[in-house]
C-alpha positions in Angstrom: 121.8 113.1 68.3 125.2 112.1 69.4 127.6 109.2 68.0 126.3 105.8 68.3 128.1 104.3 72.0 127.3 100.8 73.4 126.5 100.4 77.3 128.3 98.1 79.8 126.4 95.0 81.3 125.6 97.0 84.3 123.7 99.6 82.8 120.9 97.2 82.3 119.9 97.7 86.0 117.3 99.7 87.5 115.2 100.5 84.3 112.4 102.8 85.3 110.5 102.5 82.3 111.0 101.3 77.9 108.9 101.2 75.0 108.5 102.6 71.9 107.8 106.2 71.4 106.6 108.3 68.7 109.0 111.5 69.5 110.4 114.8 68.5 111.8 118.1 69.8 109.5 120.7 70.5 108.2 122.4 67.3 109.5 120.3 64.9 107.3 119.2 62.3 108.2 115.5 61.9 108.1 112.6 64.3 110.3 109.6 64.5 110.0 106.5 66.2 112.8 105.2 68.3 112.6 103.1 71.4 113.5 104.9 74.3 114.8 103.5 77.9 114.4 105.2 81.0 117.3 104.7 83.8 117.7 106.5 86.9 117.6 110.1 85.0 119.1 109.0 81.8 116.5 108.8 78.5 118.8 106.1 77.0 117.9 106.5 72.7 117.6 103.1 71.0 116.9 102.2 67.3 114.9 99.4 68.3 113.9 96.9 70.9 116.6 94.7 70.1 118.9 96.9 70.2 118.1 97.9 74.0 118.2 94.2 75.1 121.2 93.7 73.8 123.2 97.3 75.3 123.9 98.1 71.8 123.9 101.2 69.6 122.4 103.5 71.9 121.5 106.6 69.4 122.4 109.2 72.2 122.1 109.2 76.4 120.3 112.9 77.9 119.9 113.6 81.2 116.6 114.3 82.0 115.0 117.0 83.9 111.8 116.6 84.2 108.6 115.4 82.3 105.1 115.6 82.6 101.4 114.3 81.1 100.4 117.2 78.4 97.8 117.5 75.6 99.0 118.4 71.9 96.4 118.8 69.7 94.0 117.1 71.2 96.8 113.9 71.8 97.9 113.3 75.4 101.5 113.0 74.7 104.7 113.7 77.5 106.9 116.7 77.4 110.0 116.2 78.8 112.7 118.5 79.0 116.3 117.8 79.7 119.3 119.2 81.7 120.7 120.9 78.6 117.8 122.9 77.6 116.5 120.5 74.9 112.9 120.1 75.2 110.9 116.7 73.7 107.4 116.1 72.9 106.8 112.0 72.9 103.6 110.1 72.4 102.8 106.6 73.1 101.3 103.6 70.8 98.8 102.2 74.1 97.4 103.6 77.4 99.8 101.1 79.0 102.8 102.5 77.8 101.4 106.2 78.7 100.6 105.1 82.1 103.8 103.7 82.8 105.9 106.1 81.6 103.5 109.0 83.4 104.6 106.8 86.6 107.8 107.0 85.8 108.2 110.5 85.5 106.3 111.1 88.5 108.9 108.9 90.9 111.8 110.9 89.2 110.3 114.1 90.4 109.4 112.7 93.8 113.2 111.3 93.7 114.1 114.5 92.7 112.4 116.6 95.1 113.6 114.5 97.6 117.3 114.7 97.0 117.0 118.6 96.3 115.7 118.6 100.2 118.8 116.9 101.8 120.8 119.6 99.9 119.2 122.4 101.1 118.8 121.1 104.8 122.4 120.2 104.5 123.2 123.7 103.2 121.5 125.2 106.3 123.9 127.0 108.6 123.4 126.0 112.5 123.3 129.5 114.4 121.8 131.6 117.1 118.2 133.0 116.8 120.6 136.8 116.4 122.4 135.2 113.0 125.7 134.4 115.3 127.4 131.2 115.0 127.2 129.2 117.7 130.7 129.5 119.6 131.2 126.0 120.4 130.8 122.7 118.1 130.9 119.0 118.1 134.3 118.0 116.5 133.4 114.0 117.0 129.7 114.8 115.6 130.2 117.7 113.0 126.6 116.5 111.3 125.1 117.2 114.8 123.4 120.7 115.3 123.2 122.6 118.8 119.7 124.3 119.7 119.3 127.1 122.2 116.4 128.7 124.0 116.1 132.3 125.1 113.4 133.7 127.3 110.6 131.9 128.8 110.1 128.8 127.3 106.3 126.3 128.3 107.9 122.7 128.6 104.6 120.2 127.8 105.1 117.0 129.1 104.1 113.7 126.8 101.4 111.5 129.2 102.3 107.6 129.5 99.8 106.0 127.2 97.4 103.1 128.7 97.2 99.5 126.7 93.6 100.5 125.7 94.5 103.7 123.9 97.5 102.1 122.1 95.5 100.7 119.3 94.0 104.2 118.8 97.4 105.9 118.7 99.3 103.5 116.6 98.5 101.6 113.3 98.7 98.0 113.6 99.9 95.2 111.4 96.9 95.3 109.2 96.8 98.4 108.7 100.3 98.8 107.0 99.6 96.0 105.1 96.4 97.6 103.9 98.5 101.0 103.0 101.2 98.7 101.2 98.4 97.5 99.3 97.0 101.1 98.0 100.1 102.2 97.9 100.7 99.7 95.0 98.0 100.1 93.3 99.1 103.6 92.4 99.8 102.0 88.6 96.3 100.7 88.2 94.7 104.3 89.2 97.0 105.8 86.7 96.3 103.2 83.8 92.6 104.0 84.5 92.6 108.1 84.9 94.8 107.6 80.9 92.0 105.9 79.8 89.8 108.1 81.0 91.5 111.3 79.4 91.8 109.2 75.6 87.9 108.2 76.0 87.0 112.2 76.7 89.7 113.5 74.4 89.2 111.2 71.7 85.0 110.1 72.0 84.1 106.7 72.0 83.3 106.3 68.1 87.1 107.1 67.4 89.0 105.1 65.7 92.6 104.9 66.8 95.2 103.9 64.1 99.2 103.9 64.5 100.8 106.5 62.8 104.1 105.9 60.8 106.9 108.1 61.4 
């Protein structure tokens, strides 16, 4: 852990996901319990609840990496592993929390993913099908790319569409709003495949009791 630091007002923005956590690096022995804020791709380490509200005393600030659902022992617990190599096992006190966090870490990869996609399109080189460069570029456009042909090339052409095939071509209004909707609901079908997973891991007759760190 680093020095204790305190956050500015504006850090408070664009939490992804907090609770309490039951946590430790991977193959240590002994757990503690801290309460841990997720922000953008900062794991923000607080001593308690309180302590988070208020932007104070944050323990330490890593950059994660990544993080995914994973099964310890028979536990359904979260690995995530950071930009610096350090590695975390973490384990939630409710389904809830699980299922949150598990959505969490699933947007930062999508985020992820997505960003590392610009980069490399970015980091594409514009050239001829015979690895030249193209001789001649936009100055005013330099983000716009130039495409040549060579050889025979079939030209299709797109048919005008009638008003009777429109609505089988296109989605209308209710149908985006019925995508919105199961598109939100991706929270309840994660709360539900957690419980699943602690019902087959754990049995029915189990009874589940908070550890102490």
């Amino acid at each position: 852990m680093t020095t204790t630091s305190s956050l500015s007002p504006s850090t408070s923005l664009g939490i992804a996901c907090e609770s309490y956590l039951r946590i430790k690096k991977r193959g240590a022995l002994t757990w503690s319990t801290k309460f841990l804020v997720l922000r953008g791709s900062q794991l923000v380490w607080f001593n308690s609840k309180l302590d988070a509200e208020w932007r104070r005393g944050a323990l330490d600030i890593d950059c994660l990496q990544h993080g995914q659902l994973t099964t310890v022992r028979n536990e359904l617990s979260l690995a995530m592993v950071t930009e610096d190599g350090k590695q975390y096992i973490a384990r939630a006190f409710s389904r809830g929390d699980l299922a949150r966090w598990i959505t969490a870490l699933q947007r930062l990869a999508l985020k992820r993913e997505g960003k590392l996609s610009a980069i490399r399109a970015s980091e594409v080189p514009a050239s001829s099908p015979d690895g030249q460069q193209p001789l001649e570029k936009n100055s005013t456009k330099p983000g716009r790319r130039q495409v040549s042909f060579h050889g025979s090339v079939m030209v299709r052409m797109i048919p005008t569409v009638d008003d009777d095939q429109i609505s089988e071509l296109f989605y209308t209004r209710k149908d985006m709003e019925k995508f919105s909707a199961q598109a939100s609901s991706i929270f309840c079908r994660t709360e539900d495949a957690v419980s699943c997973a602690f019902l087959s891991l754990r049995g029915p007759a189990t009874i589940c009791r908070k550890e102490v760190a």
